[in-house]
Residue, then its C-alpha position, 0 to 999 in steps of 0.5 A: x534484505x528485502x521485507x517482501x509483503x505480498x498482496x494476493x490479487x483477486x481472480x476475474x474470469x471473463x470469456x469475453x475478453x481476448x489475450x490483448x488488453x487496454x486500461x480501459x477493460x480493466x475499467x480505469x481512467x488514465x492521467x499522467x504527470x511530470x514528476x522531477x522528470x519522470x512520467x508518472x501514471x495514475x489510474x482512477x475508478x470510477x462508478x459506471x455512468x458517474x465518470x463525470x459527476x463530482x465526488x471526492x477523491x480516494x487515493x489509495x497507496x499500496x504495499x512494497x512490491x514493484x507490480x504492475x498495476x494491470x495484470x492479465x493472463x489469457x481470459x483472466x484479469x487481476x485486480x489492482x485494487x485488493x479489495x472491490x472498489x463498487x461500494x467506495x465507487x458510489x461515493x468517490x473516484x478512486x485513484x492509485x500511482x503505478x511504481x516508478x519505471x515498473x510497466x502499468x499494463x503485463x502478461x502476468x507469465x512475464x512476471x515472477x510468482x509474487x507477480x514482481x517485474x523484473x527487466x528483461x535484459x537483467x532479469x533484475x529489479x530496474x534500477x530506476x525503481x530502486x533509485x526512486x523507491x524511497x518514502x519522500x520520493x512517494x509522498x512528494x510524487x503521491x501529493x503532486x498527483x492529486x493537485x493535478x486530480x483536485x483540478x479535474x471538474x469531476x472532482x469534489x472538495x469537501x473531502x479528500x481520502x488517503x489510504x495506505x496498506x502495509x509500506x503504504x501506509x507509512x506512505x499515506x501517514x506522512x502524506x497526511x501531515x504535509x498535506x493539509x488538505x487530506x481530510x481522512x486517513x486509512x493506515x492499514x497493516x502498518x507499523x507505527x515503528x517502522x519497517x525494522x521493528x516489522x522485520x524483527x516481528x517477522x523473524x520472532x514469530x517464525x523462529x526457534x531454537x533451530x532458527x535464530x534468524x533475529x540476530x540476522x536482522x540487527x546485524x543488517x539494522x547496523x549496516x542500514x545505519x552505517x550506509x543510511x544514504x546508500x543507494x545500492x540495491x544488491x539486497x532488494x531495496x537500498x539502505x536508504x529506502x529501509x532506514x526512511x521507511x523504519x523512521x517510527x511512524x507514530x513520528x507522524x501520526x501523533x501529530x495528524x489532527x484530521x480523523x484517522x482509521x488504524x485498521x489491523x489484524x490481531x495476528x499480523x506481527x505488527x499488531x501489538x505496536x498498533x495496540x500500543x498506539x491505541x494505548x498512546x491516543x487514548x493516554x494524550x485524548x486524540x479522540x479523531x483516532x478509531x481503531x478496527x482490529x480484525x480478530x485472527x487475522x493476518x497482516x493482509x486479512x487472511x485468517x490463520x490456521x492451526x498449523x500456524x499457515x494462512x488460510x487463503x481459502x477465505x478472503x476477507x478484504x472486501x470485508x475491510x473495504x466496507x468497514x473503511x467506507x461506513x467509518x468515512x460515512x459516519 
């Protein structure tokens, strides 16, 4: 059982382009790294003209989907990053780690609706993926990444910046405790209880006397439990990938010292538990935590309408991404 979340990529119209493109029009920087024998792609931002200035380094790490990083589709091009990055470029180079084994640059029509890979010969999920798609694979891969980064004479080191969405965030949470030399924390739309306890939330919020689909995700806790080292991926990701990622974690980030955002949306189903953890830091004065709650909105900062439904005719990601930038600037 797969707990899909999708992050909706912005659009860029531009004629100019043909239908065969190169990271560099996507505006990156391409580095690679040796990774336990696996080649890992990292991509960096940087403002225009300031490619070679020193500034820090913003990681970020996104959600659960394995997507490609670089999506285009005839005079389109999509996002990598969720929110613009022209605000945070300013202040640093911004990096972000391709998904194991998932191809960096795709024709979006090779691609499913959620804009996931599939291999081609399968039609499935790469197993490669499956196999390394796993918290401590992640977080091990994501901080050899930026030793290599911190060595680049473009990069600055007074402060060191990892944010995390979703799945990510979890990411960023652990990266943030083994590392020390990160000196800021983003943990955007996660769960400080785990991927269950957001799967749970999920089906409670959508089920009725109808559909009591909640039954169904303790029933699969319970497999995930009696095959908690399993890496067989019949059902999405391996049990072992849901057991590391429902690992509660508040496990980590009560005991991260360094400053450190939770930012949120009121009506994304994982809110409370982030309610909660602000309950936690305020009872045991962890004055370096700040929370941002986004009134009605979504776990990805959608607002929601009436019928219950996302509006995704307002976006307000860019939004969150100039709020993250005033908090490190403070």
């Amino acid at each position: 059982m797969k707990f899909y979340i999708l992050i909706v990529f912005i659009i860029t119209f531009n004629n100019s382009f043909g239908q065969t493109y190169t990271i560099a029009e996507f505006g990156f920087r391409k580095f690679n790294i040796i990774f336990k024998g696996d080649t890992i792609d990292i991509l960096m931002k940087s403002k225009k003209g300031d490619e070679q200035i020193k500034k820090p380094l913003f990681l970020f790490c996104q959600g659960s989907l394995p997507q490609p990083l670089c999506v285009y589709e005839q005079n389109k091009l999509y996002s990598t990053f969720p929110f613009s990055t022209d605000s945070l470029e300013v202040y640093y180079h911004i990096a972000i780690i391709s998904k194991p084994y998932i191809p960096l640059l795709v024709d979006k029509r090779l691609l499913d609706q959620n804009f996931i890979y599939h291999d081609s010969v399968t039609n499935k999920i790469p197993k490669k993926y499956s196999d390394r798609n796993l918290l401590d694979y992640y977080v091990n891969r994501n901080i050899k990444a930026i030793k290599h980064l911190e060595k680049l004479s473009f990069i600055e080191h007074s402060k060191l910046v990892v944010a995390g969405h979703s799945e990510g965030s979890t990411i960023a949470a652990k990266m943030a405790l083994k590392y020390k030399k990160i000196s800021h924390l983003i943990y955007s739309s996660g769960n400080p209880f785990g991927r269950i306890m957001a799967m749970i939330g999920q089906s409670r919020s959508s089920e009725n006397d109808s559909i009591l689909q909640t039954e169904n995700e303790f029933q699969y806790w319970q497999q995930v439990i009696n095959n908690k080292t399993s890496m067989e991926d019949s059902l999405g990701d391996t049990y072992k990938a849901c057991y590391d990622f429902s690992i509660p974690p508040i496990n980590y980030l009560k005991n991260i010292k360094i400053p450190t955002l939770i930012s949120y949306g009121t009506e994304d189903v994982s809110a409370s538990f982030n309610d909660y953890l602000r309950v936690e830091t305020i009872r045991n004065n962890k004055p370096n935590f700040t929370f941002k709650s986004y009134l009605g909105l979504e776990h990805n900062y959608f607002p929601m309408k009436e019928s219950g439904e996302i509006n995704y005719e307002i976006f307000n990601w860019d939004k969150v991404g100039i709020d993250w930038l005033n908090w490190l600037n403070r």
